[in-house]
N, C-alpha and C positions, 0 to 999 in steps of 0.2 A: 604117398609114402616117401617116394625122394624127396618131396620141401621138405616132411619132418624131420627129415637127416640132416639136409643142408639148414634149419635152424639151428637143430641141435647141435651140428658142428661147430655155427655161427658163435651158440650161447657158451661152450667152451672155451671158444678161442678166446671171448671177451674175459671169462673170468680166469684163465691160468695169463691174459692180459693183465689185467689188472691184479691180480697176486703177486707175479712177476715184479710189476711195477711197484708197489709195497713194499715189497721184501729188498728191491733195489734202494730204494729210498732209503729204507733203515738202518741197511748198510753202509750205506754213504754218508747217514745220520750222525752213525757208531762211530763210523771213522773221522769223523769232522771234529768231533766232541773230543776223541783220542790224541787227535793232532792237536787239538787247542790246549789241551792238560799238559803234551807234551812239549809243545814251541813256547810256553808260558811261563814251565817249572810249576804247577800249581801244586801236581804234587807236594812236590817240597814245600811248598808254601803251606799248604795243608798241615804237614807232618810238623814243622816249625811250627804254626801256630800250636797241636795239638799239647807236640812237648812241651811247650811250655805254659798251658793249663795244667799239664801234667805234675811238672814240676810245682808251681804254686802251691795246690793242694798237697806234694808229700814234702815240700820245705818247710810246708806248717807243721810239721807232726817233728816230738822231738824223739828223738832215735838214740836207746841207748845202748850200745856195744861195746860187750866187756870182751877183751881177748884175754 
């Protein structure tokens, strides 16, 4: 009865091990990604490219506005 415990202890410890270690990972993952968006400006680089697809499509359109 006691080895059964001390495995089961064992098979525990491994997998909140390894969950642990996953979950650290991805966090570190997240953050990595976060910093490189951020030390890069890609954002903005994103958002600068977006608007001005943006703009193409409604500087084709003519727009009339009577005041």
């Amino acid at each position: 009865m006691r080895f059964l415990i001390e495995l089961i202890k064992k098979f525990v410890l491994i997998l909140i091990g390894k969950w642990v270690k996953r979950t650290v990972l991805v966090v570190v993952g997240i953050v990595a990604a976060l910093f490189v968006v951020y030390f890069w400006n890609l954002d903005q680089k994103l958002l600068g490219w977006a608007y001005k697809q943006v703009n193409l499509i409604f500087d084709e359109k003519k727009v009339d506005q009577v005041f």
